[in-house]
C-alpha positions in Angstrom: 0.0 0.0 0.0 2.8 2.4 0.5 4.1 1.9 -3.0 0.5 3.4 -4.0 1.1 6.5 -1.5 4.6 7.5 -2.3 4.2 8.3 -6.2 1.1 10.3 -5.6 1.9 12.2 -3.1 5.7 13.0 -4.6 4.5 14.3 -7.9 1.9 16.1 -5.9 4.7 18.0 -3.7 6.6 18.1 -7.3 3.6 19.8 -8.4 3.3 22.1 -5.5 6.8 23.3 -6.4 6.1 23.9 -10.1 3.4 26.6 -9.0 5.4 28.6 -6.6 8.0 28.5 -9.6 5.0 30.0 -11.6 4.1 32.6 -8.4 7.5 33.9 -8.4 7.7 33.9 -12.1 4.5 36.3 -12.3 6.2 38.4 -9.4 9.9 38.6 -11.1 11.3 37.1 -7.7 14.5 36.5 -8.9 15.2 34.9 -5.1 12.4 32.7 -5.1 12.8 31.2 -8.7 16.6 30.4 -7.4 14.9 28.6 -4.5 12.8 26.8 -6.7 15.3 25.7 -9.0 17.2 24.1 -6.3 14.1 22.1 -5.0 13.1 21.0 -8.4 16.6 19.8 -8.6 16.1 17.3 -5.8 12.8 16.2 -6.9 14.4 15.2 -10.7 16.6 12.4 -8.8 13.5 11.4 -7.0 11.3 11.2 -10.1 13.4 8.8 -12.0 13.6 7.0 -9.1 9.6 6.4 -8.6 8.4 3.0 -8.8 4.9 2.8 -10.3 4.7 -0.7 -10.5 1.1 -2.1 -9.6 -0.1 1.2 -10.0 -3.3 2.1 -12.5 -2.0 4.6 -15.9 -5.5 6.3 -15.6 -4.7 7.5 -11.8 -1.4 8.9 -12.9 -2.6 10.8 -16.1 -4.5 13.3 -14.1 -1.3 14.6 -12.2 1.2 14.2 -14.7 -0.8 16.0 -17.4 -1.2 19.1 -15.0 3.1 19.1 -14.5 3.3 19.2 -18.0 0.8 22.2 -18.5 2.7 24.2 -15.4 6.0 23.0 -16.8 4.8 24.3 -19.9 3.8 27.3 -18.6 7.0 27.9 -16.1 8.7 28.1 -19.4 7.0 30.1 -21.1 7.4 32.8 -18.3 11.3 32.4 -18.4 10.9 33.4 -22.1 8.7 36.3 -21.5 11.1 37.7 -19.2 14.5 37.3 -20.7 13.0 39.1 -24.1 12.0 41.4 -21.6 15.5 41.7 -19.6 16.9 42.0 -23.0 14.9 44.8 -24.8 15.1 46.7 -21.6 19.6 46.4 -21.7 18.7 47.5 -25.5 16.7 50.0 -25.0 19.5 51.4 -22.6 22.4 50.3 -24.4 20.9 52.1 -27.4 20.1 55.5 -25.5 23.7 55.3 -24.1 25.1 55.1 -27.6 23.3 58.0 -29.0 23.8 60.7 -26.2 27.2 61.9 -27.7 28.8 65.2 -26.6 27.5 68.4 -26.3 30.2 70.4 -28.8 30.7 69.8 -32.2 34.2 69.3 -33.5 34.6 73.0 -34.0 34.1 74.1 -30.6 30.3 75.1 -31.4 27.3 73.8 -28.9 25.4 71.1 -30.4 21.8 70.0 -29.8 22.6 66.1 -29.6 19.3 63.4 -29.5 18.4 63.3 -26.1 19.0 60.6 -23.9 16.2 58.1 -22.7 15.3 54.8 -21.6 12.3 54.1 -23.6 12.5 54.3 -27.4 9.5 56.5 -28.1 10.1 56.5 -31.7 7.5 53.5 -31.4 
């Protein structure tokens, strides 16, 4: 009987995991998602490990079909924010570029493109 326990209740603390991964996803808590990571590490030795022997395929579908959909999801949220992280260091790195010096090469005062964070040329 324990054999029947100890899957379920695993890939349900595995699943557990997977949505505060998604919580601090939404919330860009860069702490928590570290956290996270290093829990779901732990539970990858202890999946392969699982023995489902003797148990029924149609109690296991339920559960494993709702890791795949936050796993799915989880990822999709990493995406989201590194295109986000990395139009933001563009956005910067490109408003850094153009905000050149103030005097032209002959000594004369120079309106140069202001400075910004935000492209507004959107």
């Amino acid at each position: 009987m324990k054999k029947q326990i100890q899957p379920f209740e695993t890939l349900k603390n595995f699943k557990k995991v997977l949505e505060e991964e998604k919580e601090a996803l939404i919330k860009n808590d860069s702490a928590k998602v570290v956290a996270v990571i290093a829990e779901k590490e732990t539970f990858m030795e202890v999946l392969s490990t699982l023995d489902t022997n003797g148990l029924n395929k149609e109690d296991l579908t339920g559960i494993v079909e709702e890791i795949k959909q936050l796993q799915e999801t989880n990822l999709l949220l990493t995406k989201q924010a590194l295109q986000y992280q990395e139009k933001m260091m563009e956005a910067i790195t490109d408003s850094a570029k153009s905000s050149g010096s103030t005097y032209s090469k002959n000594g004369q005062y120079s309106a140069e493109k202001q400075s910004s964070i935000i492209d507004q040329s959107l």
